[in-house]
N, CA, C and O atoms as a GROMACS GRO file, in nm:
protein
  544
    1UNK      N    1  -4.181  -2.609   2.701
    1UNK     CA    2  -4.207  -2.473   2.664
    1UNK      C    3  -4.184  -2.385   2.787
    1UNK      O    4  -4.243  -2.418   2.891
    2UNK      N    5  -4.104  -2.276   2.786
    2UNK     CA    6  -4.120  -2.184   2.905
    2UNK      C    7  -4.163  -2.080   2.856
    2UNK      O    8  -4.143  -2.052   2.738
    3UNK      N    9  -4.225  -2.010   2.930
    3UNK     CA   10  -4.308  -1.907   2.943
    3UNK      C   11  -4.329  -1.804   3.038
    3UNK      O   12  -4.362  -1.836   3.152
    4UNK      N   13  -4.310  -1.628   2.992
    4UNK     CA   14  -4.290  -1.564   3.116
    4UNK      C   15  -4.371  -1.485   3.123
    4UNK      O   16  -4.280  -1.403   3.122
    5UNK      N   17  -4.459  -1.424   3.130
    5UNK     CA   18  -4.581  -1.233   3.186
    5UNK      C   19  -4.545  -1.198   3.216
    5UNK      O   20  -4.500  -1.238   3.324
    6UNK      N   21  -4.503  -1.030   3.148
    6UNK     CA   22  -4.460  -0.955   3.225
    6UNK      C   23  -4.516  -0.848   3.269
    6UNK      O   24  -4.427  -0.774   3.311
    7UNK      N   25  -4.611  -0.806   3.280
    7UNK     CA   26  -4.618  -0.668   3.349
    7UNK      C   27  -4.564  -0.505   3.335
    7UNK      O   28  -4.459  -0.461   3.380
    8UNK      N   29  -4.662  -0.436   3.263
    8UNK     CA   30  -4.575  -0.315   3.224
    8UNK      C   31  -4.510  -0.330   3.083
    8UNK      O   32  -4.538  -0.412   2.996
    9UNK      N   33  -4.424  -0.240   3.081
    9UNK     CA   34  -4.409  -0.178   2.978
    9UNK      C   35  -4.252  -0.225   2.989
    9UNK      O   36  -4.197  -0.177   2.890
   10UNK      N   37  -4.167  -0.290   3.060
   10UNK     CA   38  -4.013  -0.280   3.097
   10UNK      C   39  -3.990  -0.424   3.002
   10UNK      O   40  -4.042  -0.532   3.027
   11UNK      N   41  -3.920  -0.400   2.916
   11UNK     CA   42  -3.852  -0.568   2.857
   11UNK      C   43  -3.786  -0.630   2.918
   11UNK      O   44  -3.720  -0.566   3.000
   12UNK      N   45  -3.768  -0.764   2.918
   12UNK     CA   46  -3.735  -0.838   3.020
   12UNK      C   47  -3.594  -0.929   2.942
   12UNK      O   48  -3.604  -0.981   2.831
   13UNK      N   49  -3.507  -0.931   3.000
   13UNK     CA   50  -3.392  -0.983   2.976
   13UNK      C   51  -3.408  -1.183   2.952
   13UNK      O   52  -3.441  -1.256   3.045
   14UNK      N   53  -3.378  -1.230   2.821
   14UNK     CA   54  -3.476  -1.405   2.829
   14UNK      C   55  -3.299  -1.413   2.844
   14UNK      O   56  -3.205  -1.357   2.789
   15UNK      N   57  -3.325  -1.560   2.999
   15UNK     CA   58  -3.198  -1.581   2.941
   15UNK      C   59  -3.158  -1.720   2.830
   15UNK      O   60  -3.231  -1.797   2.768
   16UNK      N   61  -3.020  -1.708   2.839
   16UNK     CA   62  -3.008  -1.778   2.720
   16UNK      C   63  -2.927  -1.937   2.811
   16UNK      O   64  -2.828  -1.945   2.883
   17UNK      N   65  -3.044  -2.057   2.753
   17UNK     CA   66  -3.017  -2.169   2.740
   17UNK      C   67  -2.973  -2.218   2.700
   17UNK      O   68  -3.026  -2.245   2.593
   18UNK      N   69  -2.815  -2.300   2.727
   18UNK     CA   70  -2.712  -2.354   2.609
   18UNK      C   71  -2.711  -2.481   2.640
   18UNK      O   72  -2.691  -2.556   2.545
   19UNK      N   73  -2.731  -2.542   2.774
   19UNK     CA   74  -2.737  -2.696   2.786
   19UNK      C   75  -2.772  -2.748   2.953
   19UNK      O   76  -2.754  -2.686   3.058
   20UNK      N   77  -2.824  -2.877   2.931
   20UNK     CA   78  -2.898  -2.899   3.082
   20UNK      C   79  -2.801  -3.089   3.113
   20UNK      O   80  -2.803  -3.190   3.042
   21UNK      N   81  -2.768  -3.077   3.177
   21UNK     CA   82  -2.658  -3.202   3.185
   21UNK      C   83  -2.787  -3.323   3.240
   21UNK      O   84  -2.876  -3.321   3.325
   22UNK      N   85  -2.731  -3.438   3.125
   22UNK     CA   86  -2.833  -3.555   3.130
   22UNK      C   87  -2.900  -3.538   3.040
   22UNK      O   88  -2.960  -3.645   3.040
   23UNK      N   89  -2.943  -3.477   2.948
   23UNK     CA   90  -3.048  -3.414   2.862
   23UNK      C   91  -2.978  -3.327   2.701
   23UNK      O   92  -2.918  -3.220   2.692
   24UNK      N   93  -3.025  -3.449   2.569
   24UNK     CA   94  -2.929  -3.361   2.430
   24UNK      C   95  -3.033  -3.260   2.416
   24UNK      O   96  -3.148  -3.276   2.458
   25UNK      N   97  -2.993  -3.166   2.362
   25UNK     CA   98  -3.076  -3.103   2.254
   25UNK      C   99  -3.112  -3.174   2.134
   25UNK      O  100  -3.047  -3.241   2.053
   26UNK      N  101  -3.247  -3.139   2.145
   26UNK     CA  102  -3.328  -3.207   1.958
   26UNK      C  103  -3.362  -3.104   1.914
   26UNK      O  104  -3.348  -3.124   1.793
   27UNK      N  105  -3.404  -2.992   1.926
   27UNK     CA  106  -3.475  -2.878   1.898
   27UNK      C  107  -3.513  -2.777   1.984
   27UNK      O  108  -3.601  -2.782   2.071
   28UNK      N  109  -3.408  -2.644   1.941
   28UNK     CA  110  -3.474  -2.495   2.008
   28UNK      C  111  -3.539  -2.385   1.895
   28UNK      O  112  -3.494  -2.322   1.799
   29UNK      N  113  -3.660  -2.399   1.956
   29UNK     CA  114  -3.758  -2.299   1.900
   29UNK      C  115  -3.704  -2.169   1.945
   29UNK      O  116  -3.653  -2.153   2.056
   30UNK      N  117  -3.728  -2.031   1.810
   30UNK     CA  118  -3.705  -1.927   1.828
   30UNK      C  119  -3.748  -1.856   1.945
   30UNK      O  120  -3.844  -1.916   1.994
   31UNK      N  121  -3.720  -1.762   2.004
   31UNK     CA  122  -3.782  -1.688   2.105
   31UNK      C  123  -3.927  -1.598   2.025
   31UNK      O  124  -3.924  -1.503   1.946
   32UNK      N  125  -4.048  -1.676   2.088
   32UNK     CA  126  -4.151  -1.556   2.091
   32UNK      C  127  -4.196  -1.443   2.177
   32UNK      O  128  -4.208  -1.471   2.296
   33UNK      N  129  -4.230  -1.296   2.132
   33UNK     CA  130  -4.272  -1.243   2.229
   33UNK      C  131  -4.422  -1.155   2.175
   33UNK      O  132  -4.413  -1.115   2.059
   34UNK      N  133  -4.515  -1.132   2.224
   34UNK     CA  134  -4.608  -1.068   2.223
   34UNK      C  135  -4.621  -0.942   2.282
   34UNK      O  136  -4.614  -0.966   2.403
   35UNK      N  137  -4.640  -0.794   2.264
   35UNK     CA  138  -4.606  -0.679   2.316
   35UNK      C  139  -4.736  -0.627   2.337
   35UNK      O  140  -4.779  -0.625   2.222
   36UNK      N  141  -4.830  -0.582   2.413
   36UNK     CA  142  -4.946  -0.530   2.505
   36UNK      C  143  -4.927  -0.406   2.545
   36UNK      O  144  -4.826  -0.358   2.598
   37UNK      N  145  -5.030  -0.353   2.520
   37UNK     CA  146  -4.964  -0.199   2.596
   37UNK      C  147  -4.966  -0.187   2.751
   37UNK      O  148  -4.960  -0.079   2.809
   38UNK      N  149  -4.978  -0.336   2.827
   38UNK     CA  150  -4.984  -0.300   2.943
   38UNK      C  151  -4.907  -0.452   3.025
   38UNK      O  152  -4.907  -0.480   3.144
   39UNK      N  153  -4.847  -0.530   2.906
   39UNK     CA  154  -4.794  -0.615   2.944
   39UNK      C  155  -4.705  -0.749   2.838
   39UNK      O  156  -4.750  -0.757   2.724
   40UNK      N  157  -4.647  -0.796   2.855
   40UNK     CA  158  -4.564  -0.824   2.786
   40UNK      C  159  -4.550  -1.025   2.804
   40UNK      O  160  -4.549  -1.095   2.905
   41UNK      N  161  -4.540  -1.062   2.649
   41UNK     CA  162  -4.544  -1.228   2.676
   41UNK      C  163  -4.429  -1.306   2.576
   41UNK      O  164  -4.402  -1.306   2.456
   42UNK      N  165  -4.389  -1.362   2.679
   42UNK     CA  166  -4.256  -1.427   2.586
   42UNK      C  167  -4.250  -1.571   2.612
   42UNK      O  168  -4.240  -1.620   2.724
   43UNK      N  169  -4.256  -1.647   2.482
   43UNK     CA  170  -4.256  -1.800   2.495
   43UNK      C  171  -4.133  -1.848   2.404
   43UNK      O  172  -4.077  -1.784   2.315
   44UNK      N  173  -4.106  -1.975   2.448
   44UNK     CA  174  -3.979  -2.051   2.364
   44UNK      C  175  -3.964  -2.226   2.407
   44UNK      O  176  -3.905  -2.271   2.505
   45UNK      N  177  -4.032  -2.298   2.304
   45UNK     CA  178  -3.999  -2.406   2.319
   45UNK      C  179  -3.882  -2.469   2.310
   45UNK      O  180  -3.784  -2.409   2.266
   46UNK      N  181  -3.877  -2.584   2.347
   46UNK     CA  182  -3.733  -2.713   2.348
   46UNK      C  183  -3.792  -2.803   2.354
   46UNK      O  184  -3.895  -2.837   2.412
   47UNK      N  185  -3.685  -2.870   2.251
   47UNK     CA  186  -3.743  -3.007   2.220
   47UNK      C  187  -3.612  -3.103   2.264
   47UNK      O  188  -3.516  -3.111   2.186
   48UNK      N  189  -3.612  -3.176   2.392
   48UNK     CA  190  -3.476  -3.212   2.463
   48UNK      C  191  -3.494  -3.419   2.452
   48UNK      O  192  -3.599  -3.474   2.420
   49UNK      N  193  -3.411  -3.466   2.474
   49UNK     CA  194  -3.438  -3.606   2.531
   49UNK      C  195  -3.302  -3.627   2.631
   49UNK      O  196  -3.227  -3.544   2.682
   50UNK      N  197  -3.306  -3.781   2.637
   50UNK     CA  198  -3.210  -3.797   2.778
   50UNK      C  199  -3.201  -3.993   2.753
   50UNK      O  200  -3.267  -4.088   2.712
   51UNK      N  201  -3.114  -3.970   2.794
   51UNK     CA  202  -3.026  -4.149   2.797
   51UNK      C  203  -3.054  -4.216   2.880
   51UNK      O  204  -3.085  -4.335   2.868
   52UNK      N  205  -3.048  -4.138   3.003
   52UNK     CA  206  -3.010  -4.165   3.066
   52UNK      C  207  -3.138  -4.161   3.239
   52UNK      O  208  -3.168  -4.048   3.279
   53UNK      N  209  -3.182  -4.258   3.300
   53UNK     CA  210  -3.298  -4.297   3.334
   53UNK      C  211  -3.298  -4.279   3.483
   53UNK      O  212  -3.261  -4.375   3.551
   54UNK      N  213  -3.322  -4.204   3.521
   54UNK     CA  214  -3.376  -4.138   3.665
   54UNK      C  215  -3.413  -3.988   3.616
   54UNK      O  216  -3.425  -3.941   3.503
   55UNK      N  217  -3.434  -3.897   3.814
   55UNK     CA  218  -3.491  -3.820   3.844
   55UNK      C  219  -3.396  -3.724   3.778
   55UNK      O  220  -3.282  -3.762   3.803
   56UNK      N  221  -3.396  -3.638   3.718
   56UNK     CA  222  -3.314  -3.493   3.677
   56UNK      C  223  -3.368  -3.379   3.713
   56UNK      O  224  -3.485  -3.368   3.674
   57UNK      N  225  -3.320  -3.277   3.783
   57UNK     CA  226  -3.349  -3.138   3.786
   57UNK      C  227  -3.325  -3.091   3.707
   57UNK      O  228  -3.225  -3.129   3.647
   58UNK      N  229  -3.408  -2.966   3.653
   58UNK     CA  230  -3.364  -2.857   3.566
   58UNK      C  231  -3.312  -2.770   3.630
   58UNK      O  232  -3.350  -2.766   3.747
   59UNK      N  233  -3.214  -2.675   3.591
   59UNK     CA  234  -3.157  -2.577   3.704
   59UNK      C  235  -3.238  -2.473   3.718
   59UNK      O  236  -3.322  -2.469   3.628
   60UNK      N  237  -3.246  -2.386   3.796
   60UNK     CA  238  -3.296  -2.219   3.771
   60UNK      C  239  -3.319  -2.157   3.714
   60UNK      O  240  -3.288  -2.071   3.796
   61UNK      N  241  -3.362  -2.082   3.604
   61UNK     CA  242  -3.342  -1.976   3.539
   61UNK      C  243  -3.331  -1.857   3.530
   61UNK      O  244  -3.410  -1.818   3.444
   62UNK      N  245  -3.257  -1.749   3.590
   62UNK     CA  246  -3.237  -1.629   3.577
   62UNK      C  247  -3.265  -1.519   3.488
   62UNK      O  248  -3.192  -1.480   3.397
   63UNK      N  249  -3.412  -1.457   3.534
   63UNK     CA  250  -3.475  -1.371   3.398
   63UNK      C  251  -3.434  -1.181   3.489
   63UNK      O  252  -3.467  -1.134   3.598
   64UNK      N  253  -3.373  -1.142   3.402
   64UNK     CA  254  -3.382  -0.962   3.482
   64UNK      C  255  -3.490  -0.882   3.406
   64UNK      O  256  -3.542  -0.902   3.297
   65UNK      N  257  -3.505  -0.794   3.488
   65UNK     CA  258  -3.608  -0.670   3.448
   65UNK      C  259  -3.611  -0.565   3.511
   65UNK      O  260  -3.670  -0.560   3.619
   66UNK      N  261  -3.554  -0.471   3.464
   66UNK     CA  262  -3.527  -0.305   3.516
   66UNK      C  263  -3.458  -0.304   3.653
   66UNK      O  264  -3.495  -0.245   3.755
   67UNK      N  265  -3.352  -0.381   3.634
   67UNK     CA  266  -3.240  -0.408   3.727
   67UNK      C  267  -3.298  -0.465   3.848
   67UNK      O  268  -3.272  -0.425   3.962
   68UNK      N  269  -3.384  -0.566   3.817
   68UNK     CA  270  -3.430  -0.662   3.921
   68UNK      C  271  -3.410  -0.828   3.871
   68UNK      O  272  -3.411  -0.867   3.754
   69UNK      N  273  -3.398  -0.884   3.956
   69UNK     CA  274  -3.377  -1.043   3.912
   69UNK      C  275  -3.503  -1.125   4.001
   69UNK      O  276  -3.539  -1.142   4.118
   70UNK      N  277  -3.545  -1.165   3.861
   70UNK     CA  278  -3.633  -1.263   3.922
   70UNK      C  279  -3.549  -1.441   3.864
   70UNK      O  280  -3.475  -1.440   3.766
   71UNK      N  281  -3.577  -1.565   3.936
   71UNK     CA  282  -3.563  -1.682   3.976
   71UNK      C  283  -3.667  -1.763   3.937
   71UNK      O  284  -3.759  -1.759   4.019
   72UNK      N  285  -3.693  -1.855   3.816
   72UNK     CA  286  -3.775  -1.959   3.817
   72UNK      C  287  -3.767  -2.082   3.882
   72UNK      O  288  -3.654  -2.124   3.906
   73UNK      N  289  -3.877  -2.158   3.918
   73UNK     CA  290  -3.868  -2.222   3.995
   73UNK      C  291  -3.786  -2.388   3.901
   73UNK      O  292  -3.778  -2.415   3.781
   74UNK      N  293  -3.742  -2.460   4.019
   74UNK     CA  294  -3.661  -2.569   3.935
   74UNK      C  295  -3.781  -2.693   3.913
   74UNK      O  296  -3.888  -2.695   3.973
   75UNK      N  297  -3.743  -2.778   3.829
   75UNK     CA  298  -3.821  -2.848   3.710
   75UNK      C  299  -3.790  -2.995   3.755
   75UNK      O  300  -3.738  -3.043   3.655
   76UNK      N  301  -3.795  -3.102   3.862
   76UNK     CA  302  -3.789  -3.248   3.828
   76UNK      C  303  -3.820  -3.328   3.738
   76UNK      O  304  -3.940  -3.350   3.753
   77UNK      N  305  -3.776  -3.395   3.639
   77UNK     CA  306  -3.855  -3.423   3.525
   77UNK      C  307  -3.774  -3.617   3.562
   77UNK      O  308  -3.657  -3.644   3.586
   78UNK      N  309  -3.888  -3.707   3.552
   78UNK     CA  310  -3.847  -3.853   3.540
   78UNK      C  311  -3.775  -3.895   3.402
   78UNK      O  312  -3.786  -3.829   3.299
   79UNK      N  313  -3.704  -4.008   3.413
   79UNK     CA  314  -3.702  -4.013   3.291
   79UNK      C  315  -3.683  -4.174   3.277
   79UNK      O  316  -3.592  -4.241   3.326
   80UNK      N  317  -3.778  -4.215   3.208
   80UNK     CA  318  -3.775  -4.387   3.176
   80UNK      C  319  -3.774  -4.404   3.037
   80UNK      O  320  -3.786  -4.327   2.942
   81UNK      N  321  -3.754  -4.552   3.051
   81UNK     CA  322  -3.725  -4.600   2.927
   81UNK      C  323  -3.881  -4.601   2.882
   81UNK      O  324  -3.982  -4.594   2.952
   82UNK      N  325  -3.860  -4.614   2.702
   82UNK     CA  326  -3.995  -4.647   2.617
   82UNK      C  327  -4.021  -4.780   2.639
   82UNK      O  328  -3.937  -4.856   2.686
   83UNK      N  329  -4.115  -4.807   2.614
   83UNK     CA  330  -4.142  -4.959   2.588
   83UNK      C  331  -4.162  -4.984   2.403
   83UNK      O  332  -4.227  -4.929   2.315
   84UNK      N  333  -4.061  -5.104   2.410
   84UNK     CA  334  -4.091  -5.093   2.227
   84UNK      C  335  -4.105  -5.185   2.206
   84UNK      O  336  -4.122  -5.245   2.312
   85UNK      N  337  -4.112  -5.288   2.074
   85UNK     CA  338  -4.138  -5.387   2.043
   85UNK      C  339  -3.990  -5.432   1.932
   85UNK      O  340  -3.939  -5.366   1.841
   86UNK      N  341  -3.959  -5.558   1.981
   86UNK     CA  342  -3.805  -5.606   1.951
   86UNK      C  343  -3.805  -5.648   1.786
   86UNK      O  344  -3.709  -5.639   1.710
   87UNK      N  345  -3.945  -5.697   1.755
   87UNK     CA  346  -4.007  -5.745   1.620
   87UNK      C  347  -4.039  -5.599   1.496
   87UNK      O  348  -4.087  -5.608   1.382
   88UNK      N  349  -3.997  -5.491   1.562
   88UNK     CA  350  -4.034  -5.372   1.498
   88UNK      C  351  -3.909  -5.357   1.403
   88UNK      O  352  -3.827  -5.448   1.417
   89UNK      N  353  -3.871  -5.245   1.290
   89UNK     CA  354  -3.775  -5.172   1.260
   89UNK      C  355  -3.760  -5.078   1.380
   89UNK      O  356  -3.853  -5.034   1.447
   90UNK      N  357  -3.603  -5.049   1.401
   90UNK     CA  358  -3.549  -4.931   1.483
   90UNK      C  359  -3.554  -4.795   1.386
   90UNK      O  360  -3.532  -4.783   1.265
   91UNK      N  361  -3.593  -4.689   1.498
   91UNK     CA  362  -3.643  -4.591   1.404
   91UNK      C  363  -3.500  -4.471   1.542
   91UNK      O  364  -3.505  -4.460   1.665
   92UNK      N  365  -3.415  -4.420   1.457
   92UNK     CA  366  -3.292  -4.343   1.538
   92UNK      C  367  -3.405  -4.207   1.568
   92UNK      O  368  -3.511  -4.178   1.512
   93UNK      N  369  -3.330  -4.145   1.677
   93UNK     CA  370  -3.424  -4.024   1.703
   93UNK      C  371  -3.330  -3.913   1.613
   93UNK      O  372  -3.384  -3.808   1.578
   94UNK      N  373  -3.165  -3.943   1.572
   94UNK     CA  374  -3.108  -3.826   1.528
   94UNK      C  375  -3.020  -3.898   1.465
   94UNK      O  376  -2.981  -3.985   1.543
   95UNK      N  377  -2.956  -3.910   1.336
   95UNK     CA  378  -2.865  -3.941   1.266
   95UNK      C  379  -2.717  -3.944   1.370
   95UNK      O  380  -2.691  -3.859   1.456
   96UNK      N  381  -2.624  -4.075   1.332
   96UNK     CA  382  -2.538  -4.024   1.381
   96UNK      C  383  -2.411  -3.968   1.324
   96UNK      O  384  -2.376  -4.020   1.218
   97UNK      N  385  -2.313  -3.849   1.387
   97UNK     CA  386  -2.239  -3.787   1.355
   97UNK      C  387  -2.074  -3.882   1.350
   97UNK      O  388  -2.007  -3.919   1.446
   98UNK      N  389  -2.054  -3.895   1.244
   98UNK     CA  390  -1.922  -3.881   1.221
   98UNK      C  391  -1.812  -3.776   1.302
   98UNK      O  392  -1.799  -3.663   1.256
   99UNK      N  393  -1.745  -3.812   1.408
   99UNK     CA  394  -1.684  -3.687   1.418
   99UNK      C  395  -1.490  -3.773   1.386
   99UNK      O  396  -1.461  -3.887   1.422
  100UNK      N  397  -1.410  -3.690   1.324
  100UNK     CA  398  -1.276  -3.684   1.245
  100UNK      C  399  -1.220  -3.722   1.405
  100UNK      O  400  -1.261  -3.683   1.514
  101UNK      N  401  -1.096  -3.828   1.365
  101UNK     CA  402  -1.008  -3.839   1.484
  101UNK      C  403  -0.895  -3.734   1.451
  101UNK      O  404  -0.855  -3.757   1.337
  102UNK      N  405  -0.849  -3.659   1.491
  102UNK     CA  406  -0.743  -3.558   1.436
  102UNK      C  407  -0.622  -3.606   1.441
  102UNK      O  408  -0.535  -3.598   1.354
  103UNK      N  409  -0.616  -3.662   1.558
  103UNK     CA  410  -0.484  -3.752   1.579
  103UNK      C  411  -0.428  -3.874   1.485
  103UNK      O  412  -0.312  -3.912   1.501
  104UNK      N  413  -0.531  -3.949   1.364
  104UNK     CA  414  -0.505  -4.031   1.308
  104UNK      C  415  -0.425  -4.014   1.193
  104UNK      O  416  -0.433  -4.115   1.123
  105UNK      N  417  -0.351  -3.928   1.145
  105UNK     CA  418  -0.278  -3.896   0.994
  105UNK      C  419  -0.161  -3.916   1.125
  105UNK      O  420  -0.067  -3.883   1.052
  106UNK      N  421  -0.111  -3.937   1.223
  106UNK     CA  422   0.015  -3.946   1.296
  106UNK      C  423   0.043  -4.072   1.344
  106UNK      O  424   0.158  -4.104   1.371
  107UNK      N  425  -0.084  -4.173   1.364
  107UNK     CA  426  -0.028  -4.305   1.333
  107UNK      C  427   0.043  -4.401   1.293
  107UNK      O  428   0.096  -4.497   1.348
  108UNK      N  429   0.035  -4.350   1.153
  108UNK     CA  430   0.139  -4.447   1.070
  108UNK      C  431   0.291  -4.401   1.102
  108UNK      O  432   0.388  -4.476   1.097
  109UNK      N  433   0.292  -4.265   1.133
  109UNK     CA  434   0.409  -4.211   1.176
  109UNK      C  435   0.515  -4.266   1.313
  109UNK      O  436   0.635  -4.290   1.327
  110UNK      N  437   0.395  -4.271   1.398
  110UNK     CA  438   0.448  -4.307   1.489
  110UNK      C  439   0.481  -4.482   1.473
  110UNK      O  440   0.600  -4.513   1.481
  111UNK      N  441   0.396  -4.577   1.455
  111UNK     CA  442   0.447  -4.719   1.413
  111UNK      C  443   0.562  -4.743   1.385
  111UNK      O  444   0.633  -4.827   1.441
  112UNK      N  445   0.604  -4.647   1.264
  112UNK     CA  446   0.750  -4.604   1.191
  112UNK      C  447   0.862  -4.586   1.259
  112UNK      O  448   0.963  -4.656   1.249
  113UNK      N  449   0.846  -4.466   1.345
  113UNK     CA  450   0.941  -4.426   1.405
  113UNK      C  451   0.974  -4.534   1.568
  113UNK      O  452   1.067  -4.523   1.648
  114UNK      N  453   0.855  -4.635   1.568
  114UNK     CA  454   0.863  -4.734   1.700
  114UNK      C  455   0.944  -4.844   1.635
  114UNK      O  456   1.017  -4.923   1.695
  115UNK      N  457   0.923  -4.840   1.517
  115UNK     CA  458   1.023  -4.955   1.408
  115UNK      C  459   1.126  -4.902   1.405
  115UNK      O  460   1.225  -4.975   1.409
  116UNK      N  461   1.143  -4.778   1.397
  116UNK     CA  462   1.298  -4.776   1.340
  116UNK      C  463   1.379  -4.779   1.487
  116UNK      O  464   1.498  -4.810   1.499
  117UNK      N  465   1.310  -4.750   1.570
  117UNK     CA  466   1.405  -4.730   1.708
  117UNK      C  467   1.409  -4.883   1.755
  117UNK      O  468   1.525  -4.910   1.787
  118UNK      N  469   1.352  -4.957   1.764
  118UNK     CA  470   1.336  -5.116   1.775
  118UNK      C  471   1.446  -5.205   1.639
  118UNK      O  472   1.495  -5.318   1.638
  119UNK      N  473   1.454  -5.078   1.523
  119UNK     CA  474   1.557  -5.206   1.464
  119UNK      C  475   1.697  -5.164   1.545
  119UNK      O  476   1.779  -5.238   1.599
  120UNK      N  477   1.696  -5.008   1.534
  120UNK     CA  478   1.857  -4.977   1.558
  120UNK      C  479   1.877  -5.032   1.711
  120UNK      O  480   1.996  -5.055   1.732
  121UNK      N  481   1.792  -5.058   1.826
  121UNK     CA  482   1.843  -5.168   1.964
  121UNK      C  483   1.904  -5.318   1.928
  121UNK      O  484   2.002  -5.383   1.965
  122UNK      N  485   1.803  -5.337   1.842
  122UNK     CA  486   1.805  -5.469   1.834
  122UNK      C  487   1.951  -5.483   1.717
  122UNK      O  488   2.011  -5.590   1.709
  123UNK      N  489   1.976  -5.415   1.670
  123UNK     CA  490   2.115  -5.400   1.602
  123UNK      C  491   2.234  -5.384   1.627
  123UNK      O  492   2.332  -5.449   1.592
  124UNK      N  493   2.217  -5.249   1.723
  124UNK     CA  494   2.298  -5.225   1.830
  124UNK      C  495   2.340  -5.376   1.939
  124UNK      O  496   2.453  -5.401   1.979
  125UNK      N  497   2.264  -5.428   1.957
  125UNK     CA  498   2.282  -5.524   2.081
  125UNK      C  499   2.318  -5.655   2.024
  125UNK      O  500   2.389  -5.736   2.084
  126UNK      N  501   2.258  -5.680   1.879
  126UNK     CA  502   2.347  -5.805   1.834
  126UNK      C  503   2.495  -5.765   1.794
  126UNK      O  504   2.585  -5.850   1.801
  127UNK      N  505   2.521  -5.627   1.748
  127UNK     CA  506   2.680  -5.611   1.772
  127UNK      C  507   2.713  -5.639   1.826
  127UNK      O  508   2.781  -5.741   1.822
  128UNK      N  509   2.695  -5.576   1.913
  128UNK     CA  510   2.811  -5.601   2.066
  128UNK      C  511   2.808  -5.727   2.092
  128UNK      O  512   2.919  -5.776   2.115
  129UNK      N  513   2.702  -5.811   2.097
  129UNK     CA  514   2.712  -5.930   2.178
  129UNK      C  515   2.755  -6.049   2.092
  129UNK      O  516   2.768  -6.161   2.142
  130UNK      N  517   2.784  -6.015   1.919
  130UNK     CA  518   2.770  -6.108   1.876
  130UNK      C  519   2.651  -6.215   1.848
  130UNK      O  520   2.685  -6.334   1.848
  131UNK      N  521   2.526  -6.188   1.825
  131UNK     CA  522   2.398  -6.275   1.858
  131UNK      C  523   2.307  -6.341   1.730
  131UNK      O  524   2.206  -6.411   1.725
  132UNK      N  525   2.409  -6.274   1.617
  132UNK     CA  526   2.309  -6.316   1.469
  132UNK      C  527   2.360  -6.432   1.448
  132UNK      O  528   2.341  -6.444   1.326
  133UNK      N  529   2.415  -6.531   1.483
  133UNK     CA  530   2.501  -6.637   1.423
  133UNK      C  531   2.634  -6.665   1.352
  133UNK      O  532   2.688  -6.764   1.305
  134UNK      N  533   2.658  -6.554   1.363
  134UNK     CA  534   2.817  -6.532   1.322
  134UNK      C  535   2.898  -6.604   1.382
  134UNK      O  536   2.856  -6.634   1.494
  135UNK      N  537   3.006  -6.650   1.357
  135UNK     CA  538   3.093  -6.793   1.462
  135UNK      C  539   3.235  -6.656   1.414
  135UNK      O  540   3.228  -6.578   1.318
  136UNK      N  541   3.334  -6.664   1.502
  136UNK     CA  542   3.473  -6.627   1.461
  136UNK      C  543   3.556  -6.756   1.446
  136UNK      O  544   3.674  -6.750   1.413
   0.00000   0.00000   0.00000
């Protein structure tokens, strides 16, 4: 969850989080904000995981406000494996995606065209040389 106070009456620029390397997205919660007449509160969860098992930083975050930039501080987060049990059902954290090879409707094409250039050598070269069994 991050979370910012602001102070005053000035809206504050949230920035926008699209991805943290080492780490999928599972879930981004909408941006909340709460408005005070003397101060201002904005929250927004993420719901992230990671594969992949060591130390990760989160980067910076860059929030503006009335043409000032403020800097959050950066985030070390560990990351280990679960401990599970081998005797259990596997339970996936996210369905997996099918994604289309685009390149595959050109396959058969190409096979084809590696055949036809492989008969006409191999045709070509028993001409000339005489090589199918033909006797004169």
């Amino acid at each position: 969850m991050v979370e910012a106070f602001v102070p005053g009456n000035t809206p504050l620029t949230w920035p926008i989080i699209d991805s943290f390397p080492h780490f999928e997205w599972l879930e981004k919660g909408k941006l909340d904000s709460v408005v005070k007449p003397d101060e201002r509160y904005y929250r927004q969860s993420f719901v992230i995981t990671s594969f992949d098992s060591g130390s990760w930083p989160f980067r910076v975050c860059i929030l503006s406000r009335a043409k000032k930039t403020y800097f959050s501080d950066s985030v070390r987060i560990a990351v280990n494996y679960s401990r599970f049990d081998p005797n259990q059902d596997f339970h996936d954290i996210k369905d997996i995606i099918d994604i289309p090879n685009p390149y595959a409707k050109w396959i058969p094409w190409g096979v084809a065209l590696v055949t036809l250039i492989s008969l006409a050598l191999v045709s070509g070269w028993c001409g000339k040389r005489n090589c199918c069994g033909e006797r004169s």
